[in-house]
N, C-alpha and C positions, 0 to 999 in steps of 0.2 A: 413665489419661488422663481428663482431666477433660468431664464429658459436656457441658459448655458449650464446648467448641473450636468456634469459627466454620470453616468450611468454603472451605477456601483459593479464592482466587478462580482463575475457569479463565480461558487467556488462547487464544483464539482466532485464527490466520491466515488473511488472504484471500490466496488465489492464485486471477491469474485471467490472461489478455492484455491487451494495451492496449485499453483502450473494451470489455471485457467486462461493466463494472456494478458492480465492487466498489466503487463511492462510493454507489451507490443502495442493495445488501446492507450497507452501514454506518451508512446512515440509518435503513433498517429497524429495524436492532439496534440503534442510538441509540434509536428510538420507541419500545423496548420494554425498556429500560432498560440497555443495556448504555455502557461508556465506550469511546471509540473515538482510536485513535492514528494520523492519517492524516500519512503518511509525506510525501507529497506537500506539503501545507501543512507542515509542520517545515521542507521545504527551502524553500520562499518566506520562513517567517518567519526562518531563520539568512540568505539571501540580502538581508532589510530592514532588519530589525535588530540580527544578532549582528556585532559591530564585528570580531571577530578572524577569521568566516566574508569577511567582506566585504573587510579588508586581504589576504589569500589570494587572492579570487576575483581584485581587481587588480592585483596581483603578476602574475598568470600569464595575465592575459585583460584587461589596459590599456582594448584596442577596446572592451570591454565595455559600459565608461562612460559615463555620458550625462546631464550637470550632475550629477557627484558621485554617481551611485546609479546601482546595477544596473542595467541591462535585457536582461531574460530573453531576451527572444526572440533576442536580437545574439548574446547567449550563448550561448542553442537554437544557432541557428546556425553560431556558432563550433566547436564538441562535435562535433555532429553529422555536420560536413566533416571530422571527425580523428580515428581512434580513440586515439589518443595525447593527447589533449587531453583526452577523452574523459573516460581513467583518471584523468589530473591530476585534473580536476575532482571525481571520483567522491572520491578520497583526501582531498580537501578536506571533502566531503560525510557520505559517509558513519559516519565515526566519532563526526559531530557528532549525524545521527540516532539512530543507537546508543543514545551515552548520552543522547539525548532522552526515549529507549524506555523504558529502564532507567527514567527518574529516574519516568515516564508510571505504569509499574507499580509502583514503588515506593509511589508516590502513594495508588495504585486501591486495591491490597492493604491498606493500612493508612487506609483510608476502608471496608476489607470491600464492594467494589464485588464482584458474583457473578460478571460476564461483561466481562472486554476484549477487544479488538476490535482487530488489526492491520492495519492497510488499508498494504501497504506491497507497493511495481511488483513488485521481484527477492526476494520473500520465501523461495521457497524456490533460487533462482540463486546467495545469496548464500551461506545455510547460517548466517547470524550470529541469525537469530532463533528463542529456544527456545518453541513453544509447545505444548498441549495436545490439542489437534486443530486441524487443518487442513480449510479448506473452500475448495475449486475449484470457481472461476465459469467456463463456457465457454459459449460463443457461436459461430456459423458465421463465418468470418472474413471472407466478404464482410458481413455484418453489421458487426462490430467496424470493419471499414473507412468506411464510411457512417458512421458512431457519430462516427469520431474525424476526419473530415474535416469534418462539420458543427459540432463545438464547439470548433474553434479555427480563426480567422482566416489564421493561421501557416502550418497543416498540412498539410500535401502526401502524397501515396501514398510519397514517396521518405522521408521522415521516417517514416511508416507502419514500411514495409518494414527501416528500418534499428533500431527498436524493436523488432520480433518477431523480428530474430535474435539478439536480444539474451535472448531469454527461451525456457523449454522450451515444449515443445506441450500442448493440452492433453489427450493422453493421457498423458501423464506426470506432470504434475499430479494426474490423476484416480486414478493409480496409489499417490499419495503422502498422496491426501486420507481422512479421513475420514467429510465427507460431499460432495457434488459438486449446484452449480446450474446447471439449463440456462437461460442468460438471454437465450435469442434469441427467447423469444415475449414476452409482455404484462407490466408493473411489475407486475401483479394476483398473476400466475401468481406471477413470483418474488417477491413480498412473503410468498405465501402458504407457499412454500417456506420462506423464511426462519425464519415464525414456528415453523412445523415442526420444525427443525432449536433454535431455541430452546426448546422445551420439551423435543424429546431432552435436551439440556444442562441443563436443567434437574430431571433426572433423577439421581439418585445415581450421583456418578462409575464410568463401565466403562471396559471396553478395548474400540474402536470397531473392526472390521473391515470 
């Protein structure tokens, strides 16, 4: 084997609850050089502008509409009142993120980027993303509650409530992780963790226990 083989790039998962910080643990890693594939914006941007995401969303969610373009929240709402709507919607969604993913690492790897970065809600719920370690963000959930009722207009404890049982706890998480962030004290504290965690990985590949 040739001693110039570049060093596969590692691809990293956030798992964490709703409002736990993994968009703040994805900035970190963006600061510090890693590429980041945030699940969440993929589905706003196939929601604005993938034309065959958006004939789908109106097919099956008309109300939705509002001069010709989406709107999320009617949407939110929509899902939300229905678990059956719910999966509709998911089946729309999700396989578009998918290969979003794919095409994301496709990308990275053949730019020899060292660290990507998966910011994605159900990452380990769903079982579709393969990655190399796993790192779980957990927070006391009266925290996370405070978190997610201040950054959206929208959001209600009932919308709360119907997101976390959609997702595992975070001892489970923590069981699945290879490394694990407490993000219920200071950005300082978990920034500092973070970088931590990036120089383990920066570390000639092991088997993390």
């Amino acid at each position: 084997m040739s001693g110039n083989t570049s060093p596969r790039i590692k691809i990293i998962g956030l798992t964490g609850g709703v409002a736990s910080g993994k968009n703040f643990v994805s900035e970190v890693f963006a600061k510090n050089g890693a590429v980041i594939f945030d699940a969440d914006k993929e589905v706003h941007r196939l929601l604005e502008l993938d034309q065959s995401t958006i004939d789908a969303v109106k097919k099956n969610f008309p109300e939705s509409f509002i001069e010709k373009k989406i709107d999320r929240k009617i949407l939110g709402k929509i899902v939300f009142a229905d678990k059956e709507k719910l999966k509709i919607l998911e089946k729309i969604l999700h396989p578009e993120v998918r290969s979003s993913c794919q095409k994301f690492l496709k990308k990275a790897s053949e730019e020899k980027k060292e660290i990507a970065v998966l910011n994605i809600p159900l990452l380990l719920e769903t079982g579709h993303y393969r990655c190399d370690y796993v790192i779980a963000i957990s927070a006391p959930i009266a925290i996370r509650k405070k978190r997610f009722l201040a950054r959206l207009e929208s959001a209600n404890v009932k919308i709360f409530n119907q997101i976390c049982a959609k997702q595992i706890s975070d001892a489970e998480r923590e069981k699945k992780a290879a490394f694990v962030i407490n993000s219920g004290g200071s950005k300082g504290d978990v920034a500092r963790r973070v970088k931590s965690i990036i120089s383990e990985l920066r570390k000639p590949r092991k088997v993390w226990k």
